[in-house]
C-alpha positions in Angstrom: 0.0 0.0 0.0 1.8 2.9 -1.5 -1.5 5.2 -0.9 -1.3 6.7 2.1 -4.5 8.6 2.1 -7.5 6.8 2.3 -11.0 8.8 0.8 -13.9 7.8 1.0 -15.5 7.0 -2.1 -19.6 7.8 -0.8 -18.7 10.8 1.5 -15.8 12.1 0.5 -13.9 12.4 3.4 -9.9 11.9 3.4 -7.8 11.0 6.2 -4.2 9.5 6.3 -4.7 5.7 6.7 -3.0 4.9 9.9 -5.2 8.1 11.4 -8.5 6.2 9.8 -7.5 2.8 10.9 -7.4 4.3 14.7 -11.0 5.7 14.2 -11.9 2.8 13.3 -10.6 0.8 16.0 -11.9 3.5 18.1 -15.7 3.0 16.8 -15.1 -0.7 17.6 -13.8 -0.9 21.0 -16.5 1.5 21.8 -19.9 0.0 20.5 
């Protein structure tokens, strides 16, 4: 993975991946 940035395709919004993979994790731990 040479792409750093991840965007989102529906919404549009752009983050750098290791940032978005946190959020993510965040969400999970969290629900």
């Amino acid at each position: 993975m040479s792409e750093r940035l991840y965007e989102c395709s529906h919404c549009g919004f752009k983050a750098d991946r290791d940032f978005n993979a946190a959020l993510n994790l965040e969400k999970y731990v969290i629900a």
